[in-house]
N, C-alpha and C positions, 0 to 999 in steps of 0.2 A: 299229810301235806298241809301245811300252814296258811290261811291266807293271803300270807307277805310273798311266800315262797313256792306257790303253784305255779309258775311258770317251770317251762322243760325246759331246759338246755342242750340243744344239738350242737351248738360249739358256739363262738366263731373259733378258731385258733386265736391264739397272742398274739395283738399286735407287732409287729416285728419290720426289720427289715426285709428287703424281696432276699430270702435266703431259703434256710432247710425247710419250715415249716412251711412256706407260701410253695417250695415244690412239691412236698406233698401233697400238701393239697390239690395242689394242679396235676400229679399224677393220677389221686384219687377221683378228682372230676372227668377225668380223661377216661378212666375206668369206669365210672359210671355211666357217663354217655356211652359210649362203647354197646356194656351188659343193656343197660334202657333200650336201644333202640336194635340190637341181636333178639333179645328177650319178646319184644313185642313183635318185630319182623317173622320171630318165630311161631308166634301162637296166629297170624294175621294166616301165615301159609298155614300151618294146620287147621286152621279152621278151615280155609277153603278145600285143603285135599278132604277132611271128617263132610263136611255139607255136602260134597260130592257124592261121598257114600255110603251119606246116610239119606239123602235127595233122590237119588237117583229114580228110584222104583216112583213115587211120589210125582215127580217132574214128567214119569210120560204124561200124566194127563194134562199135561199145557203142551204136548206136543213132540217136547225136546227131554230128554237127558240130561240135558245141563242147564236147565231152566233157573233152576235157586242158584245152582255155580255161576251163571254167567251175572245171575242180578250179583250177586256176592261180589264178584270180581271186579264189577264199574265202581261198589259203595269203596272198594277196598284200592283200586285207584283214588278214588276222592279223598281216604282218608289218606291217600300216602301226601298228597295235594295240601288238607288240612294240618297233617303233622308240619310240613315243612314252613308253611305261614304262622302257627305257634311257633315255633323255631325263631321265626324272623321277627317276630313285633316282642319289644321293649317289655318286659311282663311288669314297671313300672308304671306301663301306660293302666293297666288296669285299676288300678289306684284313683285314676281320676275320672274313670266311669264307673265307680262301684254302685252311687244311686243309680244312674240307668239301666246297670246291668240287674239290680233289684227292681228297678220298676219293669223293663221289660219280662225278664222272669214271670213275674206275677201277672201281668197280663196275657202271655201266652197260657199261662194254667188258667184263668179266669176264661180266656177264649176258647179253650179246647173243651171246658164243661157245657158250655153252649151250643159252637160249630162242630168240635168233633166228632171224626165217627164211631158209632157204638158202636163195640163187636166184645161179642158174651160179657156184653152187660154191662159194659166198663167205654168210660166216653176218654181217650190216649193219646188219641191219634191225628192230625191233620192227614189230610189225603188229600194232594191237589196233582192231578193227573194221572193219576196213578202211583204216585211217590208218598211212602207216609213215612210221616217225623213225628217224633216223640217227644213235645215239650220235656216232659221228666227230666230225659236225657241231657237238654240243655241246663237243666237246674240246679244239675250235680257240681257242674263245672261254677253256674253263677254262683250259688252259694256260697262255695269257697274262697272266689273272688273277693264278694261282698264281706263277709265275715276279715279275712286276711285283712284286705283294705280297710276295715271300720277296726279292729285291732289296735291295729298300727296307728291309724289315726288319734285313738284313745289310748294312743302306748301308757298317759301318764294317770286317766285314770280308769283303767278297765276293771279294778276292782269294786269301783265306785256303781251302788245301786241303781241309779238314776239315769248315770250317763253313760254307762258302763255292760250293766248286764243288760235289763231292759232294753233298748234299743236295739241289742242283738239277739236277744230272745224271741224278741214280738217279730224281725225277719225272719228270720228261721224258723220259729213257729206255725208262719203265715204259708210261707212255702211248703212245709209236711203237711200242713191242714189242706191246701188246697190239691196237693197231689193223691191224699187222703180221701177225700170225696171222691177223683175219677171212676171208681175205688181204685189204687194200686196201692197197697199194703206193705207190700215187700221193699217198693223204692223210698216209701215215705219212712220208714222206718231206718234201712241204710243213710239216708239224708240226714234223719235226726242224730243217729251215730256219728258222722261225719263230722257234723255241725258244734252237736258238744263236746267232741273230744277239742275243737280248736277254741272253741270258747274256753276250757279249761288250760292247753296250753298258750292260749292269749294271756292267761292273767288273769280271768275271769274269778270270782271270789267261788272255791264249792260250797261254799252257805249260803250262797245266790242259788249256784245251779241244782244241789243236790236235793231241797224243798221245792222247785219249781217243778222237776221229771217224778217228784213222789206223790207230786199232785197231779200235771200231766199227765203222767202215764196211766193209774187206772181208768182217770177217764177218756181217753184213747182206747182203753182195754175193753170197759163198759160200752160203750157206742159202737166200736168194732164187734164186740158178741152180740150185742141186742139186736144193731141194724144191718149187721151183714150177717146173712144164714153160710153163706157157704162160706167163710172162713169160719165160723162155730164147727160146719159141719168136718173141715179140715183137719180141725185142732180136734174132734174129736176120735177123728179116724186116724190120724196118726198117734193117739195114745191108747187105740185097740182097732190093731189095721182090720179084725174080723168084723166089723160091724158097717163095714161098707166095701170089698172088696173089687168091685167090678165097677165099680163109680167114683166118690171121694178118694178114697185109696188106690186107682188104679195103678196112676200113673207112677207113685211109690214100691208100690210091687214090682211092674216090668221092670223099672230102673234097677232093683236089686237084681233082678232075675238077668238081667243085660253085664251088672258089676260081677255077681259071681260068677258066670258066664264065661269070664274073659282068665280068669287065672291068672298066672301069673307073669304070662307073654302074648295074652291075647290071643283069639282064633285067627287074625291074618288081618292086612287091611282090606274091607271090604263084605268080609265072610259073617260077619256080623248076620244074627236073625232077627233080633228085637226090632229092629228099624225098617222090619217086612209089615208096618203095620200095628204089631202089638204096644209099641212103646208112641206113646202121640209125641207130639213137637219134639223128634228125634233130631232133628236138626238146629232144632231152637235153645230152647232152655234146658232141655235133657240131653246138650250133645255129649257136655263129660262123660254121660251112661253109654254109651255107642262107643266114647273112645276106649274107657275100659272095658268093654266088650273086646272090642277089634284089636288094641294093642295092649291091652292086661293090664297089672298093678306096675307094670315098667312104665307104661306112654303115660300110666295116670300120674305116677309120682314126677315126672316126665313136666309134665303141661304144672302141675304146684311148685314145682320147682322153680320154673321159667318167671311165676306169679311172684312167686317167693325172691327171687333176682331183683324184678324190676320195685317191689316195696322196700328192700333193703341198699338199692343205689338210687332207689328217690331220698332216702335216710340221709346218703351222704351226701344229695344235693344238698339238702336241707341244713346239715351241720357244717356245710362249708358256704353256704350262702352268704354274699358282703351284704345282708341286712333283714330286718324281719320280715318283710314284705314275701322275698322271697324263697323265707325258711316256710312260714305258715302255709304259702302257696303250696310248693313243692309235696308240706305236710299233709295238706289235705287232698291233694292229688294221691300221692301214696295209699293214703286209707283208705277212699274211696276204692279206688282199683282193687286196692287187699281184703278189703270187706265185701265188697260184693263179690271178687271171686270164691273166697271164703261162705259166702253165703248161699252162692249159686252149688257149688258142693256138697253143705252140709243137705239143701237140700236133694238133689239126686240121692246122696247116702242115706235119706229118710231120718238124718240126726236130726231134722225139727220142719214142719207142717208143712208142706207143698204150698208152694206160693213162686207167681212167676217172677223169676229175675234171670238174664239173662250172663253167662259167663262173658266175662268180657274180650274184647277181640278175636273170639271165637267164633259165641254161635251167630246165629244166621239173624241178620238186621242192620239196616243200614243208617240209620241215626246215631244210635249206640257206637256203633264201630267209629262212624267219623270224626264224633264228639271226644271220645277216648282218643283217638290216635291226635287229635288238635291238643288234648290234656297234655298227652307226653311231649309233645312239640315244645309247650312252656315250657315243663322238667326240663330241656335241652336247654332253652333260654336262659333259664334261669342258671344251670351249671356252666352255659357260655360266660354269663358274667364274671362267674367266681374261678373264669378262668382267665379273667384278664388281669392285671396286675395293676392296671393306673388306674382303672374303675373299682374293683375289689375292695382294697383300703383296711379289709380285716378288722375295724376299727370298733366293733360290736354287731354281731351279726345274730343270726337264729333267732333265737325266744328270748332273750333275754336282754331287754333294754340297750340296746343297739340303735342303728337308725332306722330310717323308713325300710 
């Protein structure tokens, strides 16, 4: 790929009169919102019936049974509350708070290394009354904003060194670095994925980017081994699970021992053992491992598929969007969601180092859940535009030298 010719092309259609092409489109947007929002309503309820039973035993000791269900239940109102105000605000408008949205970002991670509260070892969290938020969570979303909107801004020259990469490098740097130190490993790294895939579909030159991450990265690699033992100790136990089994590697072990477990239709809902105990954060980051337990390699292909839906009709918001603002947006909403469930997977499957990230609109947390269901509200927004016909305008949209 060229450095003239790095940008992706998700469409717009040709210009045209409102005729074939402008209905298809509007069928296919109609089709997307549709899958988007069946798609997420579905994994929103599965998680809650999976937390129920995999909580349950867990939750008597707050008293109740449905202790984690019902906290789950109020975040999972709020996110339906959050989805529909993404839905409603102008995803234009974010354009013209991308500095704020980057300074605030950074000051919540700057704040949370100070006030937040530690818990095993790692400073993540506000907690104010009992309620904890998860700066991260909100950074996923800023990022994307800022990145899309600083793009677009530099439509003419993002290939350019100075005005181009650098300024978006040094934000997006700033942000992994700081989420980096809480330590969270697994989100800062999803972020950087994120981050440079749209820098590369902005137009970003990859002789900018590709010398920057082959420097970055080992020393990311080197600071992360040196100064953190227990991801040494991770990476070491995931490339010989026998030299720590009942520690590093536990929780890689049950989780197999939960996947193969389940077959090929699952023990029942419910009937699940691993979540007596043996498998920790059964309801958290390990819930996929409970669902193939309890509904087998059907429920599992089941919940990838539903993941799989919603990155492939963010696709066609994004290739039908009336401009680039709202292609990048769209795009980096999709990755995001697809990479981290993608990731939160591979690790359950034990394909690469335990590390916590949570599946998304599933497992058990309530910042995560709100912040994701507000993401796909924009996706709606933004396929709402591309379904209007006098706003639309087809006139150059997606990635490729379009308008704002």
């Amino acid at each position: 790929m060229g450095d003239v010719g790095n940008t992706l092309t998700l469409g717009p259609l040709a210009p045209t009169a409102y005729g074939t092409k402008e209905r298809e489109a509007a069928r296919a947007l109609r089709r997307a919102e549709v899958v988007i929002l069946a798609a997420a309503l579905a994994l929103v309820g599965l998680g809650l019936v999976m937390i129920y039973s995999t909580s349950g035993l867990l939750a008597e000791r707050y008293g109740s049974p449905t202790h984690f269900l019902g906290k789950q239940a109020v975040w999972a109102a709020l996110a339906g509350a959050a989805l529909f105000v993404g839905r409603g605000i102008d995803y234009h408008f974010y354009s013209h708070l991308r500095r704020p949205v980057l300074v605030a970002t950074i000051v919540m991670l700057v704040l949370v290394l100070v006030l937040g509260t530690r818990l095993n070892g790692a400073r993540r969290w506000f907690r104010i009354a009992g309620v904890g938020m998860q700066p991260s969570d909100l950074a996923k979303l800023g990022i994307i904003v800022y990145l899309s909107a600083f793009l677009v801004d530099r439509r003419k020259t993002p290939a350019d060194l100075r005005r181009g990469f650098f300024p978006a490098f040094m934000a997006l740097g700033t942000v992994v670095g700081l989420i980096a130190l809480e330590p969270d490993i697994g989100t800062a790294f999803l972020i950087s994925c994120v981050g440079g895939t749209l820098l590369l579909l902005g137009g970003v030159r990859a002789r900018h980017i590709v010398p920057a991450a082959l420097v970055a990265g080992p020393l990311a690699a080197g600071y992360i081994l040196l100064r953190l033992d227990y991801v040494r100790a991770r990476l070491l136990v995931w490339l010989d699970p026998s030299l720590d089994p009942l520690g590093k590697g536990y929780h890689a072990r049950q989780s197999l021992i939960a996947l193969a477990g389940g077959g090929v239709f699952g023990k029942g809902l419910g009937q699940g053992s691993q979540k007596l105990f043996f498998l920790p954060e059964a309801h958290g980051d390990f819930i996929f491992a409970i669902i193939g337990e309890e509904l087998g390699l059907v429920g599992a292909l089941v919940v990838m598929g539903l993941f799989l839906a919603i990155v492939l009709r963010a696709r066609t918001v994004a290739r039908c969007s009336k401009d680039r603002t709202g292609a990048l947006i769209a795009t980096g909403i999709a990755l995001w969601i697809g990479l981290q469930a993608a990731f939160n997977i591979a690790v359950v499957t034990a394909s690469v180092p335990t590390k916590g990230i949570p599946l998304p609109l599933v497992s058990y947390g309530g910042s995560a859940l709100v912040v994701t269901a507000y993401a796909i509200g924009v996706l709606l927004n933004i396929s709402g535009h591309g379904l209007d016909p006098v706003r639309r305008g087809f006139g150059g949209s997606a990635l490729e030298g379009g308008g704002r």
